[in-house]
C-alpha positions, -999 to 999 in steps of 0.1 A, spaced: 18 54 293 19 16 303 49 -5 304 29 -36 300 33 -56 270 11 -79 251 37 -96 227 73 -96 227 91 -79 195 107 -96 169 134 -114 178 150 -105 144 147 -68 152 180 -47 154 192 -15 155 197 -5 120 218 27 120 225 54 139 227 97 132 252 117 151 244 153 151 287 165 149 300 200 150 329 195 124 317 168 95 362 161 87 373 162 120 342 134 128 349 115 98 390 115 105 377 100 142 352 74 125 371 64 92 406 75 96 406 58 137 380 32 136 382 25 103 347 29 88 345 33 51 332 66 39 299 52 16 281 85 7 292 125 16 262 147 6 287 183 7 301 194 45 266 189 60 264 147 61 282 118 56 273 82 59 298 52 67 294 20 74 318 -14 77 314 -44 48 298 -23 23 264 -20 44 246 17 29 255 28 60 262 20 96 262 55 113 248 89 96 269 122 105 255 153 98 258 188 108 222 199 102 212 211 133 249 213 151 276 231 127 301 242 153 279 235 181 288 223 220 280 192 236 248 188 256 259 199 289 256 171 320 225 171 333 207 168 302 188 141 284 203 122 251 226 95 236 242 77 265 265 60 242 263 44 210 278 7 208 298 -8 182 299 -47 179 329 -62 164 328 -94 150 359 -115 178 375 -106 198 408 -101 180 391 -77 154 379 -53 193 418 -64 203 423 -43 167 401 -15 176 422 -11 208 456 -7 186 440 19 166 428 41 195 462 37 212 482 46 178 462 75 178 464 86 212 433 83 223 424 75 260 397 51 273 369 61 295 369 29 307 367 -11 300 347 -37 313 338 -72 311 306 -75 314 305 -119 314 284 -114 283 308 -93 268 337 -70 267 336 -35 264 360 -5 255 346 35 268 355 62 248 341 96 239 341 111 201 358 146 193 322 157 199 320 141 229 294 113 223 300 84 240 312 50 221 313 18 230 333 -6 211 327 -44 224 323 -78 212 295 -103 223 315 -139 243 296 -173 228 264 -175 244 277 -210 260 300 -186 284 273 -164 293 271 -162 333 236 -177 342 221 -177 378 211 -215 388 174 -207 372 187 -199 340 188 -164 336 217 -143 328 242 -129 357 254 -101 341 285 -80 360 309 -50 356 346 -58 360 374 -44 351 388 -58 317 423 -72 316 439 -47 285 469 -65 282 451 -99 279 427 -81 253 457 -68 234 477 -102 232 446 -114 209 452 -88 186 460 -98 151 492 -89 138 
């Protein structure tokens, strides 16, 4: 298979939505809805459920189809990395991190990345989440021919929380 490509894609393009195979549809949708605060659009019985944020038909699809009370792909194993959640400012990810800490859960990690900021966390089935918020393209680090200067440092929590609204 070639890597080579012929025209770019478009620069509209996104990521629509994404399905998480879970092994417990309530305890996912406690995680999602009841933590992040997703709104429950559409729950077809205890085999799927799909939520979303602003009233979108749906942002992530969780079913159980293939994974009722099923394990976590072991390491080693190909898969979803992560999936990424972009939050509007940085007050509403400085919200995000409020809700995780009510609910006791722990961070995997957070980074600024000079493009953005990044919280690491891990569902109740394991899957890794990012939760992040893209800086103003103006503040993007940029080598001196332009292109982007990306890094991985540690982000300041405390400074991150201070934003948070009240």
């Amino acid at each position: 298979m070639s890597t080579t490509q012929t025209a770019p894609i478009a620069a509209g393009t996104r990521i629509g939505h994404v399905h998480l195979k879970v092994s417990d549809l309530d305890r996912a949708l406690a995680f999602y809805c009841g933590v992040l605060g997703f709104d429950l659009i559409q729950k077809y019985g205890s085999q799927a459920a799909f939520i979303s944020a602003g009233g979108y038909h749906h942002h992530i699809g969780l079913n159980t189809w293939e994974s009722a009370g099923g394990s976590p792909p072991p390491p080693g194993t190909t898969g979803l990395f992560h999936l990424a959640i972009l939050y509007p400012t940085r007050a509403d990810l400085a919200d995000a991190l409020k809700r995780l800490a009510q609910h006791g859960i722990s961070l995997d990690g957070a980074s600024d990345h000079g493009v953005s900021e990044a919280l690491y966390l891990r569902d109740p089935d394991e899957n890794g989440v990012e939760l992040y918020w893209d800086k103003p393209e103006s503040q993007w680090p940029r080598n001196p021919d332009g292109s982007l200067a990306m890094f991985t440092r540690r982000l300041d929590i405390e400074d991150l929380l201070r934003t948070a609204q009240s």
